[in-house]
N, C-alpha and C positions, 0 to 999 in steps of 0.2 A: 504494500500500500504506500500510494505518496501521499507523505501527510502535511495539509493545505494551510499553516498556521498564520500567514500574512497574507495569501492572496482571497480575499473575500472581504463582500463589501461592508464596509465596517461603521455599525453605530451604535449610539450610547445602548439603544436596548439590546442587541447581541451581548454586550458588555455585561447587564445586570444580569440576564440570564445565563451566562457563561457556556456558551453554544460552544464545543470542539468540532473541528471541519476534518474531514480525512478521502482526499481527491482520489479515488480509484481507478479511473480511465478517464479519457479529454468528456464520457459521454455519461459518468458517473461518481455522486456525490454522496459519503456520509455525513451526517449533523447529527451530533449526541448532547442532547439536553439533560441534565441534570437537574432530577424532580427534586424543588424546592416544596416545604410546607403553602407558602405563595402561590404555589401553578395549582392547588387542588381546591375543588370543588366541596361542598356541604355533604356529600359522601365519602369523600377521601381519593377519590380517583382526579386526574388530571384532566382541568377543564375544556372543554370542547374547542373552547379558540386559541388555545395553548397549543392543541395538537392542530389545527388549522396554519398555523402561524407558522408552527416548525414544517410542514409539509412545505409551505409557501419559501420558509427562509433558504430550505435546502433544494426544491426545485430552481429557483430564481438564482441562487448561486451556480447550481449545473449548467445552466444556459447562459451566464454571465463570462464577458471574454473580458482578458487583464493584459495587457502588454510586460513585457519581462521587465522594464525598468517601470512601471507605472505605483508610483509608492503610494500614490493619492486613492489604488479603491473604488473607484467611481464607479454609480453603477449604470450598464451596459441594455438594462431590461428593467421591463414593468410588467406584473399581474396584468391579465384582460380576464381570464377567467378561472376563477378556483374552484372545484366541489371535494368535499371531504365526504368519506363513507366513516361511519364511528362500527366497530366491530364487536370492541370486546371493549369495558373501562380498562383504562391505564393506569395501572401501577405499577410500583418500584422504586428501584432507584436511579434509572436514567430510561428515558427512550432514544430510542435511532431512528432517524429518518433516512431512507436507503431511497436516493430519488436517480432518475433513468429519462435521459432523453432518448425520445422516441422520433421525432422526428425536427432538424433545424431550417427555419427556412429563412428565407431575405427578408423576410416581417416579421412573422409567427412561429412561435416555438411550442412545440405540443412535449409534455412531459407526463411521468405515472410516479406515486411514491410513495412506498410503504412503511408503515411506522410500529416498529417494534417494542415491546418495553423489557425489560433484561432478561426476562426469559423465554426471548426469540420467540414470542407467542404475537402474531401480525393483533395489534388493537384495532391500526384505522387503514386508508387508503386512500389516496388525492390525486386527483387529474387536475392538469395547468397547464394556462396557454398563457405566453409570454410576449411581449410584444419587443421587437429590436429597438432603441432609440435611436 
């Protein structure tokens, strides 16, 4: 695995949430979030737009392009559309978002991304379309 620790677009809330990125191929992204007391919901499980968000942060990183001297980050793409499937609640103590470009095009980026929580048991699933800036 190549592991992504400066290239990805960077802001104060990846920061609180302490998001790890781990680049696997030009066409594939891990994002491991560590469940805080914070991300969970009135049942204890991890709130529905927590796992929305990590689908989002780690799709939109996969499709995101960085030039090799580019220290500034900048990001490259925007959501046009997101849907989240919720499968199972999430617990633990981290989930992973394992997201997969399916296809890249000169506008539109279509991606799929599946979210584990540490006992490799899939919780949710998210399709996204990206838009190129």
């Amino acid at each position: 695995m190549i592991k992504l620790e400066t290239q990805y677009i960077k802001n104060p809330f990846d920061h609180l949430l302490n998001c790890k990125y781990e680049r696997i191929s030009e066409t594939n992204l891990k994002v491991i979030l560590p469940v805080q007391p914070l991300l969970l919901n009135t049942v204890g499980y991890v709130q529905g737009g927590v796992i929305s968000l990590l689908a989002d942060l780690a799709m939109g990183n996969t499709c995101n392009s960085f030039e090799e001297d580019d220290n500034n980050n900048l990001q490259s793409v925007v959501t046009v559309d997101l849907k989240t499937t919720y499968l199972k609640g999430a617990k633990g103590d981290y989930l992973t978002a394992d997201a997969h470009m399916i296809k890249k095009g000169r506008t539109l980026n279509h991606l799929d991304c599946y979210i584990y929580n540490d006992q490799d048991e899939l919780v949710a699933k998210s399709t996204g379309i990206f838009a190129n800036l």
